[in-house]
N, C-alpha and C positions, 0 to 999 in steps of 0.2 A: 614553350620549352619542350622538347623531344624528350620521350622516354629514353632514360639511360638503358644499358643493355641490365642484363641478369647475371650478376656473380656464379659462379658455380663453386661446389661444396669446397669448406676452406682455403676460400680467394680472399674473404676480406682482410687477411692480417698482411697482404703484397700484390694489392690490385695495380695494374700496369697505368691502367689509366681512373680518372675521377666517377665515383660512381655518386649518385643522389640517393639522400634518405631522408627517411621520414622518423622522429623520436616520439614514443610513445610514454607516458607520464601517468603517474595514479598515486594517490595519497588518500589515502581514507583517515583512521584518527589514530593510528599507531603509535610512532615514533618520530619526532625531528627529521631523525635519519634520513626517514625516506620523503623529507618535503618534497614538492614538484622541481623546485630549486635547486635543490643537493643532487638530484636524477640527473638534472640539465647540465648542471657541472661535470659530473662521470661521463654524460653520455658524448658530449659535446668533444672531451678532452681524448673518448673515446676516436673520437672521428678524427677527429688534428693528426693523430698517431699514425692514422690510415687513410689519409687524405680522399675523407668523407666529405661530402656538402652537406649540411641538412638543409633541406627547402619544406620542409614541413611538422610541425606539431600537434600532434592530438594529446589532450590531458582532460584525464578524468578525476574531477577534485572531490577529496571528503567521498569517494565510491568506496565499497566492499567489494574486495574481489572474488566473495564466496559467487556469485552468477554474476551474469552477462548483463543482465536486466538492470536495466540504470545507469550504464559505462556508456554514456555516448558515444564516445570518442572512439570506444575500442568500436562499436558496432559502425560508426563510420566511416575507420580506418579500413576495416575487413572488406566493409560495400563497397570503397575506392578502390579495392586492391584488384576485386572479383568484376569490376562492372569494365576493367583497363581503361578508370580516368588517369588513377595516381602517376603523378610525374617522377618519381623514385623507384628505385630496384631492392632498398635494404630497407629493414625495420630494427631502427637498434632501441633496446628495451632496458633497463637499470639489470634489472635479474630476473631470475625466475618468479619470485612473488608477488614483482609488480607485474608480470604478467595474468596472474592471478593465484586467489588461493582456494582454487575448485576442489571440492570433496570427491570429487571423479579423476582421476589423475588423466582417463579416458578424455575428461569433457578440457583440460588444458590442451592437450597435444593436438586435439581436434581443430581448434583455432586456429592453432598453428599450420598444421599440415594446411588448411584451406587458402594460410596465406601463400606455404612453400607450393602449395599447386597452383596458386595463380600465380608462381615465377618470380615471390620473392625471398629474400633470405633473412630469416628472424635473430639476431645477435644480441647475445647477454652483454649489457657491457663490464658490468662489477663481478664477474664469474668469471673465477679459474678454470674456465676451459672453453673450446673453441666451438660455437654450435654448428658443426659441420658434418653433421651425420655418423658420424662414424662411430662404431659400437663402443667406445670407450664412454664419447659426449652424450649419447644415448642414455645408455646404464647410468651418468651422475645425474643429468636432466628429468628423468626418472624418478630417483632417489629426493630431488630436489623438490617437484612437485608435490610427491609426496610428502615429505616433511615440512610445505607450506599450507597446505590441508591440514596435517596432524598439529599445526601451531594453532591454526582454526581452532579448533575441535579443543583443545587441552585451555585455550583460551577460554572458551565458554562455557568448558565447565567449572571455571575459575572466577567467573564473571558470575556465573549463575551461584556457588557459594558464596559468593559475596555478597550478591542480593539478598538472599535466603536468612544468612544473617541478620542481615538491618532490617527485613520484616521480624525477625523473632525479638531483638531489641525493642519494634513498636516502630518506625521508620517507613513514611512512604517513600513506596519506589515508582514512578512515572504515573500516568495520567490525571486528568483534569477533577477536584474535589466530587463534584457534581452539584446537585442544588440542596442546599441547607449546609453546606459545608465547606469548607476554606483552608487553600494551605498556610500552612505557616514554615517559616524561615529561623532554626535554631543553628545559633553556634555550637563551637566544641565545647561548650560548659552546658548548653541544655539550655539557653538564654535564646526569649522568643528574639529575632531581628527586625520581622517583617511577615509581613501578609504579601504572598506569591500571587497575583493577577495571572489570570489566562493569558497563557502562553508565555512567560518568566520562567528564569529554571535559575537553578544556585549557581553562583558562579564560584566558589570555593571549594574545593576538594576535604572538607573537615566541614563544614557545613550537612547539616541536616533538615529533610523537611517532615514536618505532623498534620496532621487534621485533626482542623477545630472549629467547633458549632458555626455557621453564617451568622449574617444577619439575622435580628429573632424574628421577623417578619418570616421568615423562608424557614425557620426552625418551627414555628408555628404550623407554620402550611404539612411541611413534612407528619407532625404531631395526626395534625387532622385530618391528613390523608390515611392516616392508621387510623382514626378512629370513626373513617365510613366506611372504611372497610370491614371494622369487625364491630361494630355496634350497629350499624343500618343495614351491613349487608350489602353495601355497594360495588360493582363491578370496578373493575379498572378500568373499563370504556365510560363508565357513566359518572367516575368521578373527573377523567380525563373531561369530559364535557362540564361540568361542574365548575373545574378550574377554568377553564376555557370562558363560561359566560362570565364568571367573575373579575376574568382581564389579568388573571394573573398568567403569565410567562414562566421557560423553562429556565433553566442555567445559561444558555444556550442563547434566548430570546426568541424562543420557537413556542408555535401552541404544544399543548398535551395532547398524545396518546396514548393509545393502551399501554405502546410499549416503555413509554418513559415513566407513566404512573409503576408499572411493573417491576421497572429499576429498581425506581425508591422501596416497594416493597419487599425486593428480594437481594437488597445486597447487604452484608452483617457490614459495613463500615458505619452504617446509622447506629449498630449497636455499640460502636468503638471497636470492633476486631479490626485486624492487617491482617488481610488474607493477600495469598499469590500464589500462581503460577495455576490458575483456573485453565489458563491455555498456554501452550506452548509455541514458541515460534524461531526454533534454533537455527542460526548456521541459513540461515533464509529459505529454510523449507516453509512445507506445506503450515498452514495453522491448525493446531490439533485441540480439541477440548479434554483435557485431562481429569479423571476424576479425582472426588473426594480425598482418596489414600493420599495421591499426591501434592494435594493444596499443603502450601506455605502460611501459617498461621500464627497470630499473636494477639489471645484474646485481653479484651481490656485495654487495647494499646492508646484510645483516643477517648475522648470523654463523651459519652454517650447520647443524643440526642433521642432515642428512644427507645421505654423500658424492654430490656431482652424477653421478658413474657411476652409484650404484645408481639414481638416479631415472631419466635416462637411460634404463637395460634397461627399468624398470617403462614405461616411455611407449613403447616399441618393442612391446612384448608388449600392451599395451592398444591400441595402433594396431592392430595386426595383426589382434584381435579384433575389433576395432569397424570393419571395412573396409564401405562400402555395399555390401549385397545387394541382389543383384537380385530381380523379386518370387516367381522360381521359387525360389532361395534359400532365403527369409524362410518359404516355406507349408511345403518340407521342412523345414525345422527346426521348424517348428510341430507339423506331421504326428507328426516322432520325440518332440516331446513330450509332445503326446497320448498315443502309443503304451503311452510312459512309466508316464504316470500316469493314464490313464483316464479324466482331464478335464483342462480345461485351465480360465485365468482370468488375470485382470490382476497378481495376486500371483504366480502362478506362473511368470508367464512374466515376469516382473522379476527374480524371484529366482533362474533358471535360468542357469548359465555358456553362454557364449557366445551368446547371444540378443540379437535385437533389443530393445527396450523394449517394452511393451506399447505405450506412445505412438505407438511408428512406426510398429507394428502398423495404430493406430486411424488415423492417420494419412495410411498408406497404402493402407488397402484401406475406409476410406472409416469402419470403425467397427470396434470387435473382434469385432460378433457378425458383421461381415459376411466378416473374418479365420476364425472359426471354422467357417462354411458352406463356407468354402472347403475345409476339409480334413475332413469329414465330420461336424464337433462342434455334437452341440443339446444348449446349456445345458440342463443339470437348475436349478431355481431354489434349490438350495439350494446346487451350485455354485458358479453366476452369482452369489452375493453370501456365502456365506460368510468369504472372503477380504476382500472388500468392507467389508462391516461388520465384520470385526477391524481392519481399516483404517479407517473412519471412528472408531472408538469409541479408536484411540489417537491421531487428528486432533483428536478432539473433544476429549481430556485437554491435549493439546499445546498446542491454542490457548486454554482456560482455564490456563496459565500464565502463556502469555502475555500476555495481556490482566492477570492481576495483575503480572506482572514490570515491563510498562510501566509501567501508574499507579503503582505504587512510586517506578519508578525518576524519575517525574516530582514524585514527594514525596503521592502519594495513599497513601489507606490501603483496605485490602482484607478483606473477612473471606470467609473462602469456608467452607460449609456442608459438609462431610466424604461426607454421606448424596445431598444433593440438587444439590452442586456449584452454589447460589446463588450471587451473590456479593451481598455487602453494601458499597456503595466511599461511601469517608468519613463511614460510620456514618447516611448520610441519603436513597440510596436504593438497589433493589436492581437488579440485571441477571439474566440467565438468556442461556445459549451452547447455540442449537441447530443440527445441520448436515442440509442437505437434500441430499440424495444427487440425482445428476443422473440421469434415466431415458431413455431414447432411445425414439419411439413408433417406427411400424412403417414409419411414413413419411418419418423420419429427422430429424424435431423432438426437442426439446431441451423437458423439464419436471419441476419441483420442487416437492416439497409440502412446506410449514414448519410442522411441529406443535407448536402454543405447548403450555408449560409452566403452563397454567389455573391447575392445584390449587397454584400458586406464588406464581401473580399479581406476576412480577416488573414492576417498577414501564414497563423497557427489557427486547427482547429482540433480541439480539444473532444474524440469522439468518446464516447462511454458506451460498451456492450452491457448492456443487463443480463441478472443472468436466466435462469431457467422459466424463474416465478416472475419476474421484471420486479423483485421487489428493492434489488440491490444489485451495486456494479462488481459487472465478470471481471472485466480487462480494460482501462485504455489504451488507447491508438491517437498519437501526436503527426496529426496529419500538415506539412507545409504548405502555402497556396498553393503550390506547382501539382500539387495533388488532388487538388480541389476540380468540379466535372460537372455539369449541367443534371445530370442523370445520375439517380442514388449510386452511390457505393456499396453493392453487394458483397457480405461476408460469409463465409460458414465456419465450422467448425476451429478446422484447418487453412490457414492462407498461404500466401506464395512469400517469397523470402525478404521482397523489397517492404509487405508491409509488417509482417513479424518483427523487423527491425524495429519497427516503430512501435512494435505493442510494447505494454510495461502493466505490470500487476498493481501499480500504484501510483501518484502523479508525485511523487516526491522528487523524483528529477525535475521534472517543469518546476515546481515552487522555486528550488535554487536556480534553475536557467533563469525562471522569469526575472530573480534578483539581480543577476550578475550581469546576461549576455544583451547584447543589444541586437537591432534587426539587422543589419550589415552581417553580426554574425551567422542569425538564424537563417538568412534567405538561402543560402547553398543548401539546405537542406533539400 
């Protein structure tokens, strides 16, 4: 099919001849109103009026239009438009807010214009007035963006009273019990229903959920993790080993470390408080750690599994540990660690009592190699990452669980290859999970190499950037086979625009593709 020509400014309401379009779709959890279906109706009805074609649909389902990040459809739609595959000249859109509901009124119009520069014409179809440039359509589109941001914004903080509330009632509000501890499912009269398994959520809107004691097996464990702590004296690395030989497992079904013994000791829901809002994460910015003043609190809310004294001492003795050093401080302890052990690393100095973190380390003195010059230490290379890569190679198991635990839990189905850790999801295409270690050059840039799984030829591969310390993931990049290369894939900082497309802050898009789309749809990627 020939590309049709280019409408020009306020042609579509008496175009001479048939022009093609392409309709774009987004429904996050709003309103009815705006299903994908009720869009397609207006839009559709739209085109009849104007003896439109449509020859194309992009729809982004269950997306937030606060960013770009996660709306396939839109990021695919914009590549079509830019790369001059797309076989259509118009983009007709429901309104202004399924356009999106960006807190930048700058970062909507931007989208747009990049479509109106590559020669097409973006049309509201539910809006009283004509998108045709002209200072009238201007100043309301304007206006209109704006007041789908401010719906954002007034939303959340409607949303966020809400929550705040039912913690002060005594009411959890999201994430997983942890280990010794269980949700439970009450009606509107405060009547238990059910015990909520990992990854269940209520399905009733008057429905309430609580935390209550586990299993006493795991209520036990919890007990007597507080009491090697403060009667023996035992580290959190040394009881994590402790649980470890004894064969006991996390919540999770993972061994113990430091940092999940840590958990259990430092979180007040073992003493029965509802605490929230320790971090924030609004409107899909940045995540921010919020202090003290601001925590959402309701002490007493759940029945205690352990006496508030002993946690108490535990947070006195962890305070006192964890006080800011100063940076003379931080290099003598570094110094006597070395001393120690004759090298040092990012594992070792995480797993060491009384230490800063390796983070603060990198943190504070700019990077860890530049921590280690200070107290006399050149990496040996087998050092400098042996730790490292025992570290990524249990990141990299961790997060192929994960990725099947989601799409299960979303009702996909998973096969995973025992030898080669393929995955096969809903029997119709495959994925492959690689992780690129993060390298610091000499001059204090940041670069990843992603070495695809060739002899696999998985259909998706699933990249992970780690981020500074390699101890956790920066960004993924959902790479198609056609992007796949004999020879690593070099990253830095900054990349080029065909793969930013593909970067995403979190895999919760793939979870839903993997449920939904089959490979027929994915291969055009």
């Amino acid at each position: 099919m020939a590309r049709a020509r280019t409408p020009s400014s306020g042609e579509l309401a008496d175009a001479p001849e048939q022009l093609f379009a392409a309709e774009y779709v987004r429904m996050s959890t709003e309103h009815q109103q705006y299903s994908t279906q009720n869009q397609a109706q207006t839009i559709r009805e739209y085109a009849e009026r104007r003896g439109i074609r449509i020859v194309k649909t992009y729809s982004d389902d269950a997306k937030s239009g606060l960013i770009i990040g996660g709306r396939m459809a839109l990021q695919q739609m914009i590549s079509d438009v830019e790369s001059g595959v797309a076989e259509f000249s118009v983009i007709l859109v429901y309104d202004v807010t399924r356009w999106g509901r960006f807190q930048d009124t700058d970062e909507s119009a931007y989208y747009e214009y990049r479509c109106r520069k590559a020669g097409m014409q973006v049309a509201y179809c539910a809006e009283q007035f004509e998108n045709d440039g002209s200072p009238n359509s201007t100043i309301i589109k304007s206006v209109k963006r704006a007041m789908a941001g401010e719906y954002s914004r007034e939303l959340s903080v409607k949303v966020f009273a809400g929550q705040c509330r039912l913690i002060e009632l005594g009411y959890r509000q999201g994430g997983p019990a942890g280990f010794g501890l269980r949700r439970a499912l009450l009606n509107e009269r405060g009547e238990v229903k059910a015990e909520l398994k990992r990854g269940e959520h209520k399905s009733l809107q008057t429905d309430r959920v609580v935390l209550v004691p586990g299993p006493d097996e795991e209520v036990q464990t919890v007990r007597w993790i507080y009491r090697r702590f403060l009667k023996q004296g035992r580290t959190e690395s040394e009881i994590a080993t402790d649980l470890n030989e004894r064969g006991i497992l996390t919540d999770l079904g993972r061994a113990w470390t430091r940092a999940t013994v840590r958990q259990i000791l430092t979180n007040e829901k073992y003493i029965g408080n509802n605490v929230y809002n320790r971090r924030s994460f609004k409107l899909k910015r940045k995540r921010v750690a919020n202090g003290p003043e601001m925590w959402i609190r309701s002490n007493g809310a759940f029945e205690a599994i352990v006496e508030p004294k002993q946690f108490q001492k535990v947070q006195a003795i962890i305070a006192a540990r964890n006080r800011r050093f100063s940076d003379d401080e931080m290099l003598d302890r570094l110094t006597r660690l070395f001393q120690r052990h004759g090298y040092i690393s990012g594992l070792v100095i995480d797993e060491a009592n009384g230490m800063p973190s390796s983070g603060a380390y990198a943190h504070r003195f700019g990077s860890l190699l530049r921590a280690y010059s200070l107290v006399g230490f050149t990496p040996d290379r087998d050092y400098r990452y042996i730790e490292a890569n025992r570290l990524l190679r249990q990141f990299h198991g961790n997060e192929i669980e994960r990725v099947i635990h989601e799409i299960t839990r979303l009702g996909g189905a998973v096969d995973r290859n025992p030898v080669t850790d393929l995955l096969t999801i809903n029997g119709e295409f495959t994925a492959s999970v690689v992780v690129a270690r993060c390298r610091e050059t000499s001059s204090g840039s940041l670069r990843w190499k992603i070495r695809f799984d060739t002899g696999l030829a998985p259909d998706i591969t699933i990249a992970i950037r780690m981020d500074r310390t390699n101890t956790d993931a920066l960004d993924y990049y959902l790479l198609p086979q056609f992007e796949m290369r004999s020879k690593p894939l070099g990253l830095a900082e900054e990349n080029g625009l065909m793969l930013d497309a593909f970067r995403f802050e979190t895999l919760d898009f793939f979870f839903d593709m993997a449920r939904r789309v089959s490979v027929s749809e994915v291969a055009p990627w």
